[in-house]
C-alpha positions in Angstrom: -58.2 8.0 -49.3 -54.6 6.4 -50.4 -51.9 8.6 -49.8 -51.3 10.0 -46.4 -49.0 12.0 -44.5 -47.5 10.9 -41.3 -45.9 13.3 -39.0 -44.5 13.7 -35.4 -42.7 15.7 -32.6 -44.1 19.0 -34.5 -43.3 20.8 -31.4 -44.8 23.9 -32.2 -42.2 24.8 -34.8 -44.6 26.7 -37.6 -42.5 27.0 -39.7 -41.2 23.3 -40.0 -44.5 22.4 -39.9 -45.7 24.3 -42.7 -43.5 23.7 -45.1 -43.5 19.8 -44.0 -48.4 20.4 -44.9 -46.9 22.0 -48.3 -44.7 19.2 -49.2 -47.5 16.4 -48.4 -49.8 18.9 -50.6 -47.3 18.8 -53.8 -47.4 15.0 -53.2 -50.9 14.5 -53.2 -51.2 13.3 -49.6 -55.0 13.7 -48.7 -54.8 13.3 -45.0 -52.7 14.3 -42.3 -51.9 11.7 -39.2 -49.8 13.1 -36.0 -48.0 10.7 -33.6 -47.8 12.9 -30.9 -46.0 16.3 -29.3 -47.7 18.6 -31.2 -46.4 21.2 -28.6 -43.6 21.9 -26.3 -40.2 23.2 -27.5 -41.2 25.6 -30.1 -42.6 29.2 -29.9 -46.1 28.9 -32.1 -48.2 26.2 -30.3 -51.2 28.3 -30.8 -51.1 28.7 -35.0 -48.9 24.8 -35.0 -52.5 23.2 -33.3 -55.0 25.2 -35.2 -53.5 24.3 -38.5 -54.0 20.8 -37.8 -57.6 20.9 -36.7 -58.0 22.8 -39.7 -56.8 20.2 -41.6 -58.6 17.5 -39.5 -55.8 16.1 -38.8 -56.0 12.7 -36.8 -53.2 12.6 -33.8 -52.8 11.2 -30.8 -51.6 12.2 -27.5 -47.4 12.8 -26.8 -45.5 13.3 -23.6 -45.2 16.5 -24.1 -49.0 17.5 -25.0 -50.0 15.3 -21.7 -47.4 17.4 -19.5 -48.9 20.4 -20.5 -52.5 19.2 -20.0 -51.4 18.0 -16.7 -51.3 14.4 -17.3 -47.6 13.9 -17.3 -45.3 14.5 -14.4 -42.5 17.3 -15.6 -40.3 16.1 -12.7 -39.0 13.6 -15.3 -38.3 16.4 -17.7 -34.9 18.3 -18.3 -35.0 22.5 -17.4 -35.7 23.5 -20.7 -38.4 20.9 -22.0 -39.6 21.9 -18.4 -39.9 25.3 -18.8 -41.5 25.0 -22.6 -44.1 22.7 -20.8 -45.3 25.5 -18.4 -44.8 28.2 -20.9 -47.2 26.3 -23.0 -49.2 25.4 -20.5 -49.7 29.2 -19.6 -50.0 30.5 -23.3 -52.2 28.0 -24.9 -55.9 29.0 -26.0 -59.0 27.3 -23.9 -59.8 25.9 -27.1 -56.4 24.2 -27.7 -56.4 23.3 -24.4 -59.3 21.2 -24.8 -58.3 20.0 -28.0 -55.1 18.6 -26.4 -57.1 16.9 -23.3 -59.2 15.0 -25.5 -56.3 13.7 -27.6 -56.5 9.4 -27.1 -53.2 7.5 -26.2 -53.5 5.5 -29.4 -55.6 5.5 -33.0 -56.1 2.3 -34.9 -56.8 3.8 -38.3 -58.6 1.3 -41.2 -57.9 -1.6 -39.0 -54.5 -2.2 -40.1 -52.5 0.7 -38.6 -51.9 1.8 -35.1 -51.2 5.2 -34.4 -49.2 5.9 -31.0 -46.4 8.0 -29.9 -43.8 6.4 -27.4 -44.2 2.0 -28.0 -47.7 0.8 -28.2 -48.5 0.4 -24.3 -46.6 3.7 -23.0 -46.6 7.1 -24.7 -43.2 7.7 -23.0 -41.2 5.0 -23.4 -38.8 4.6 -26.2 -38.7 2.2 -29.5 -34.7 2.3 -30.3 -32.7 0.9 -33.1 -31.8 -2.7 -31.6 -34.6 -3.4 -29.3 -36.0 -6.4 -29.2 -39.4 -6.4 -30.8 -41.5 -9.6 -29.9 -43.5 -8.1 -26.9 -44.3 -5.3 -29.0 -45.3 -7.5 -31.8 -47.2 -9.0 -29.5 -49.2 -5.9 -28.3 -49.8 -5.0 -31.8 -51.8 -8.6 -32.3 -53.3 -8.0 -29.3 -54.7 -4.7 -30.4 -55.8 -5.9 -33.5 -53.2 -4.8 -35.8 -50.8 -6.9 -36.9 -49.1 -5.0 -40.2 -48.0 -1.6 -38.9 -47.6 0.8 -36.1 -46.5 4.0 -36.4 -44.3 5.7 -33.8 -42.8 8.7 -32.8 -41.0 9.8 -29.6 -36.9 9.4 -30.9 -37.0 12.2 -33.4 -35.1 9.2 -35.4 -36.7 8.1 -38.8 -36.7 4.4 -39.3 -38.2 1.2 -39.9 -37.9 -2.0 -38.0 -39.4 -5.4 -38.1 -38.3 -8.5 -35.8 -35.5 -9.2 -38.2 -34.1 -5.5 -39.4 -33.9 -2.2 -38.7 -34.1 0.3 -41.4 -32.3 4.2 -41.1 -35.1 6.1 -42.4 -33.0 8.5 -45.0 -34.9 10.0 -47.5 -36.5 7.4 -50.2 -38.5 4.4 -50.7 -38.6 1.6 -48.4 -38.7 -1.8 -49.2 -41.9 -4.0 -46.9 -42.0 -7.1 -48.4 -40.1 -8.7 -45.9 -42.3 -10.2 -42.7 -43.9 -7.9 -40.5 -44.7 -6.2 -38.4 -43.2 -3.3 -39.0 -42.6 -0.8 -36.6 -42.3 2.8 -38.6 -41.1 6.2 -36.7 -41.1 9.4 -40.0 -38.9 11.2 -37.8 -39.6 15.0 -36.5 -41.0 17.4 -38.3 -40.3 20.1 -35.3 -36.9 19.3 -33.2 -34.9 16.5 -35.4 -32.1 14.6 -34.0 -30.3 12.8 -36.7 -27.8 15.8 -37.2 -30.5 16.5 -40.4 -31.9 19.8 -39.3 -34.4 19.6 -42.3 -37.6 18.7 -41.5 -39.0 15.1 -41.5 -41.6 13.4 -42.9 -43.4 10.1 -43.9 -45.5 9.3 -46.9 -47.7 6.3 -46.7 -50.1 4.9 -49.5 -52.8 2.8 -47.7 -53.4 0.6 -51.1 -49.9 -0.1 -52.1 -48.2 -0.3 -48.7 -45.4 2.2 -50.2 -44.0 4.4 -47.6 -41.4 7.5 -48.5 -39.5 9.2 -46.2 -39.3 12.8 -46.7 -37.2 15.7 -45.7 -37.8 19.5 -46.4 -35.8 22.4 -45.6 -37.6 25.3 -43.7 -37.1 28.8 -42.2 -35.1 27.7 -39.3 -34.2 31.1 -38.7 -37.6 32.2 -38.2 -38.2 29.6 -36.0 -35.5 30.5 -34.0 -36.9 33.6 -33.9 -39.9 33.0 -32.3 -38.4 30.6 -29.4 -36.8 33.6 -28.4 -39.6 35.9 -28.9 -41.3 33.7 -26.0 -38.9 33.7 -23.9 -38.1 30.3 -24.1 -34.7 29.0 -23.2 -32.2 29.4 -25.6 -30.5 26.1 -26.1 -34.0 25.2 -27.8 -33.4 27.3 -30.7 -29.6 26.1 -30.9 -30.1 22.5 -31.6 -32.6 23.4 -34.6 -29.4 24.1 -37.1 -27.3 21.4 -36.5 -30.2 18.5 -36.1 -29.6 17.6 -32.9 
């Protein structure tokens, strides 16, 4: 395995989600990796999980996904991620259920990559652009990884390292300056760089070459189904206008 796709914040949006698994297929990608918030938000957690188990699919655990397993307090959540939490909570399968409890915090992944979903030590606490990066440097030695961890969490695509941060537009990114390298690929579900297309991140394990990626999708349909649950409606809203 070389070329792998790296996703996060799906939020059960099927229909971002889907065409985000079709675009990885056209490139090659041979394996899928999920940072996290695989639910909450959208209207298809159901179809949005069992697509990535059927695609063995290796993700870790979000805010989101923990609230609605019960291991995240949704007093620190605004009304409507709130009520997608419970909703979810309520409509998900046993078996998806499971799935989501058993989800680990972090992945390491061939001993050079670190899989996570808020900063390395806290699922729900943000990496943003300006932060200074030495402590988490210094948890990524600590874990045993000292090239790159991937992070989701902002809905922003980016790259950073000590020195830089990178706006992760679509296109190649240069690494061959000093690392680490701290590397969000944006949401594939809900983005919030006022880009309503949906995000992605190609990595190649042997080359070190990452891609961002966006693809357009049936945002109407997906609108279609928050309000077919019942969800609130300022959920579908932001999904046109990125934000």
């Amino acid at each position: 395995m070389s070329v792998v796709a790296i996703l996060s914040d799906i939020h059960a949006n099927l229909p971002a989600l889907e065409a985000v698994l079709g675009d990885a297929d056209r490139l090659g990608c041979e394996k899928i990796w999920s940072l996290g918030d695989q639910v909450g938000y959208g209207g298809s957690p159901n179809k949005c999980l069992d697509l990535l188990r059927e695609r063995d699919a290796v993700c870790v655990m979000g805010n989101h996904d923990a609230a609605v397993v019960n291991l995240e307090d949704v007093r620190w959540f605004n009304s409507n991620a709130r009520a997608a939490v419970e909703w979810t909570r309520l409509n998900l399968t046993g078996e998806n259920l499971e799935y989501l409890v058993g989800l680990p915090d972090s992945r390491v992944v061939h001993g050079h990559h670190l899989l996570v979903h808020g900063a390395p030590d806290n699922r729900s606490r943000y990496l943003l652009p300006g932060v200074d990066l030495f402590n988490e440097a210094c948890l990524l030695e600590a874990s045993g990884v000292a090239e790159m961890c991937f992070y989701g969490h902002t809905h922003l695509p980016m790259v950073s390292n000590q020195e830089k941060t990178w706006q992760g537009s679509a296109g190649m990114v240069d690494l061959s300056a000093d690392g680490p390298y701290f590397i969000n690929p944006g949401s594939v579900g809900q983005p919030r760089d006022n880009n309503p297309n949906a995000a992605w991140l190609l990595l190649d394990t042997v080359t070190r070459r990452i891609e961002f990626h966006r693809v357009a999708y049936d945002i109407e349909r997906a609108e279609s189904l928050i309000h077919a649950a019942g969800l609130p409606g300022r959920l579908a809203e932001r999904l046109g206008c990125g934000q």
